[in-house]
C-alpha atoms as one frame of an Amber mdcrd trajectory, in Angstrom:
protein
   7.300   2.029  15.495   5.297   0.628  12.510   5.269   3.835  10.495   8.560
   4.823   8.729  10.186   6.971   5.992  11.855   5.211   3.903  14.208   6.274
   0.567  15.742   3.688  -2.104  19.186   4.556  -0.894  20.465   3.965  -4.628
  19.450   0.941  -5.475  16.551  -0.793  -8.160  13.316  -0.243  -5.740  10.868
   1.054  -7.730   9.888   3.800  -5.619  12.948   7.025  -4.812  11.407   7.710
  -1.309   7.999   7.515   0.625   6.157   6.376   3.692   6.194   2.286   4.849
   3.618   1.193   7.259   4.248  -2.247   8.820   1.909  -4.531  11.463   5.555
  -4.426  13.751   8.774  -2.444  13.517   8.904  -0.580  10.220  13.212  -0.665
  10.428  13.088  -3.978  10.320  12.401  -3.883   6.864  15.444  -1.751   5.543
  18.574  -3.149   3.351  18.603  -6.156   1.669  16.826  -9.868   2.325  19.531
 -10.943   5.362  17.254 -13.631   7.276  14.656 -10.893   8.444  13.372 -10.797
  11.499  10.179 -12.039  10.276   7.847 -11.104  13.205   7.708  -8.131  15.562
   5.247  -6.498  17.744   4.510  -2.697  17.431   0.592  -1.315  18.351  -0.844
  -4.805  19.805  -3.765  -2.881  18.571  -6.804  -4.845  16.308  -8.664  -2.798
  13.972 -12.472  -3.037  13.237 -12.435  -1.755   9.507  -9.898  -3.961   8.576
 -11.079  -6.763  10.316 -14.565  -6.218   8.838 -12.882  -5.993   4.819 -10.555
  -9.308   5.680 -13.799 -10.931   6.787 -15.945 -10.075   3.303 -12.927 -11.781
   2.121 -14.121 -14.695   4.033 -11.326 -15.189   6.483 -12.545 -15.959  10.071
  -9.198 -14.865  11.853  -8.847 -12.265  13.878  -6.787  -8.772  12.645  -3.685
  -8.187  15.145  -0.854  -5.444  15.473  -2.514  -2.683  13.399  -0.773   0.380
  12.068  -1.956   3.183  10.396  -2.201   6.664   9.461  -5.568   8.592   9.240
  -6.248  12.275   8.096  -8.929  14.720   6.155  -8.369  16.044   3.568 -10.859
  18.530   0.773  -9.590  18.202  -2.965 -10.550  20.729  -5.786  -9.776  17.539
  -8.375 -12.281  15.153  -8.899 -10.129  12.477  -8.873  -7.763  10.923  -6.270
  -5.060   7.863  -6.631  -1.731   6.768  -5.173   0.984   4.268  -5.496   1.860
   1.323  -3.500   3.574  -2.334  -2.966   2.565  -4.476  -0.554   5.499  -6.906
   0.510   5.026  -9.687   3.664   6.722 -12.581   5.166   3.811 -14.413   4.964
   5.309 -15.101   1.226   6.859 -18.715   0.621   6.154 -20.835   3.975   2.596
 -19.197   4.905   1.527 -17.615   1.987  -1.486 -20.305   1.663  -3.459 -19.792
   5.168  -2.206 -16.585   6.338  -3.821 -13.628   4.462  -1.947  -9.958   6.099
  -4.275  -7.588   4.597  -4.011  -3.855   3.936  -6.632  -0.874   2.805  -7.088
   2.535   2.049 -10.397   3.623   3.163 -11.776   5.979   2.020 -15.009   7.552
   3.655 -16.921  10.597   2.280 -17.491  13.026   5.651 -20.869  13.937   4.651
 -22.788  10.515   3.277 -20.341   8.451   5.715 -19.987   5.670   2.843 -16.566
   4.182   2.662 -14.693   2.534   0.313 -11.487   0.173   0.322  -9.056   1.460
  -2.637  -6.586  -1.264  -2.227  -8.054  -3.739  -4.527  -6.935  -6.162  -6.734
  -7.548  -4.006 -10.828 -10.515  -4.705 -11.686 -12.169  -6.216  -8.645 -13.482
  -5.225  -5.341 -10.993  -8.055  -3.770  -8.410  -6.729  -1.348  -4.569  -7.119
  -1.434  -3.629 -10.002   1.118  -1.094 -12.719   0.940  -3.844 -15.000   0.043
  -5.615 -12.626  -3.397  -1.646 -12.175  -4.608   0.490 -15.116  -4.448   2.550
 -17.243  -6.830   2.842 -21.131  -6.327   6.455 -21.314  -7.370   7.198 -20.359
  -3.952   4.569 -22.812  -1.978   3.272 -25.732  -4.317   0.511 -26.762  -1.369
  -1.859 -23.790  -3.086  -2.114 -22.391  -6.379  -1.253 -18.842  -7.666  -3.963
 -15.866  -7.422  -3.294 -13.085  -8.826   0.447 -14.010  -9.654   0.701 -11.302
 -12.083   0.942  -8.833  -9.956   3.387 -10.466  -7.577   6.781  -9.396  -8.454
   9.494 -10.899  -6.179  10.441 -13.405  -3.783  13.898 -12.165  -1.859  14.495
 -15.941  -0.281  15.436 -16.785  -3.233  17.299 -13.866  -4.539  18.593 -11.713
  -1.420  21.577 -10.700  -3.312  19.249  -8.832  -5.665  17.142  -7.543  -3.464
  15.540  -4.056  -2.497  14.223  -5.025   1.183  14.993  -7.435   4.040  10.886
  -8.812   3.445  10.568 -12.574   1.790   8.597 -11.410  -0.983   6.547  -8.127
  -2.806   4.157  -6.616  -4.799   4.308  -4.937  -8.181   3.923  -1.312  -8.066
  -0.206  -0.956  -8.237  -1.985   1.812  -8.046  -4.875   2.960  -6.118  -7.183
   5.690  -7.406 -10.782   6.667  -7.028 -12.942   9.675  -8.428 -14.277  11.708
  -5.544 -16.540  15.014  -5.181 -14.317  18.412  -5.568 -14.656  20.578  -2.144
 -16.445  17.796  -0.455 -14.677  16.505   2.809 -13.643  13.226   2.459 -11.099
  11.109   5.089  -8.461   8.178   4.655  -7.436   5.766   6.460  -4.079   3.889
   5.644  -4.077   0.754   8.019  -2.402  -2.704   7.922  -2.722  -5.975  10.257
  -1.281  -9.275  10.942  -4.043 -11.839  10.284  -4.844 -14.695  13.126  -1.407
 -13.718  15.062   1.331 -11.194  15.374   4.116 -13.374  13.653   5.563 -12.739
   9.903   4.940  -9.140   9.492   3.549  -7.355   6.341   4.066  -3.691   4.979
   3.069  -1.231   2.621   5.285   1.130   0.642   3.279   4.429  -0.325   5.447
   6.325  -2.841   6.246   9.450  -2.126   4.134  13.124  -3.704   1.472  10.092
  -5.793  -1.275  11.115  -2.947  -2.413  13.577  -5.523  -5.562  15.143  -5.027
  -5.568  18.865  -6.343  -5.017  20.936  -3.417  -3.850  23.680  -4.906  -6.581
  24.916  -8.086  -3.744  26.147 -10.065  -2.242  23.287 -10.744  -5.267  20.599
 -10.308  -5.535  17.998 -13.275  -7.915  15.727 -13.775  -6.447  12.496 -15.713
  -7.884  13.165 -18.574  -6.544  16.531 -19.252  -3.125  18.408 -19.564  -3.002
  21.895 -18.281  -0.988  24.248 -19.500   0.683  27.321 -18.580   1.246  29.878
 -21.576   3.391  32.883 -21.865   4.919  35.513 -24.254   9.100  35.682 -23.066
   9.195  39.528 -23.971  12.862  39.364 -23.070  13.327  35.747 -24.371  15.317
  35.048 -20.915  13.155  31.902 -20.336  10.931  33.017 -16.936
């Protein structure tokens, strides 16, 4: 019940369609801010990656109500990213001791190193509650991060693009990886310290772009493109 597709039904989210993954019921989060149901239970599971990432964080809590989705994959690009918000109802009330994380981990199948890819830019901090937050919406601790928090729907439900208190910008995670080399991700969110006031993560849809196919692969810094003489100038 945590994993869901969702689509932007014709309204301002930034993101047409995609995949949301939420620590409890992924329809909760549909429609507009309407007094959300703020916490659900879905998995009861914990997670040890996550929990081990939300520790080097330095939060002692324990990780609750995991989702996530986990698969293999071999790229012939040498370069990987996707596109994401994070959005919780941890924002406003609990945004200053409750820290919902997410990652993306990546592990290379043959070495067996891993890496989180959902980081703050620049950093090797993960997004939580507690690394993106803006004060205007809880005075009792100050902003981190706040340029990358975008909305808070208490405030604005009228406005707004999901029934969660508050969200991300659109960020982007990305990481240069090893053509033809097996490599796994893992996709995974928790509730931090309880199972109450839910987070999610919306993954938008077709940016998981890792070259599968070698005719069309593109590395970032280069444009490919496909050349031909219309003999019959009809266009194909």
């Amino acid at each position: 019940c945590g994993i869901a597709y969702f689509n932007a039904a014709n309204t301002s989210f930034p993101f047409a369609e995609g995949v949301i993954i939420r620590n409890g019921n992924a329809a909760l989060s549909a429609g507009q801010f309407n007094n959300p149901v703020t916490s659900s239970v879905c998995s009861n599971f914990g997670d040890s990656e996550l929990l081990a990432i939300s520790q080097a964080n330095g939060n002692s809590g324990a990780i609750n109500d995991v989702s996530f989705l986990k698969f293999n994959f071999v790229s012939s690009s040498s370069y990987l990213n996707f596109d994401f918000i994070f959005a919780s109802n941890e924002y406003g009330t609990f945004q200053c001791s409750f820290s919902d994380v997410f990652a993306f981990i990546l592990t290379d199948l043959n070495t067996g190193i891993s890496q989180n890819l959902a980081v703050i830019p620049g950093s090797t901090t993960p997004v939580s509650v507690s690394t993106i937050r803006n004060s205007l919406y809880n005075s009792g601790c100050a902003s981190v991060n706040s340029e990358f928090f975008s909305t808070y729907n208490v405030g604005a439900p009228s406005t707004s693009t999901m029934n969660m208190n508050g969200h991300t910008v659109p960020m982007t995670a990305s990481a240069t990886i090893i053509p033809n080399n097996p490599y796994s991700i893992k996709l995974v969110i928790g509730d931090y310290n309880d199972t109450a006031f839910d987070s999610a993560v919306f993954l938008n849809a077709n940016s998981f772009n890792i070259g599968n196919n070698p005719n069309l692969a593109c590395n970032p810094d280069q444009i490919k493109m496909v050349s031909f003489v219309d003999t019959n100038n009809n266009g194909t």
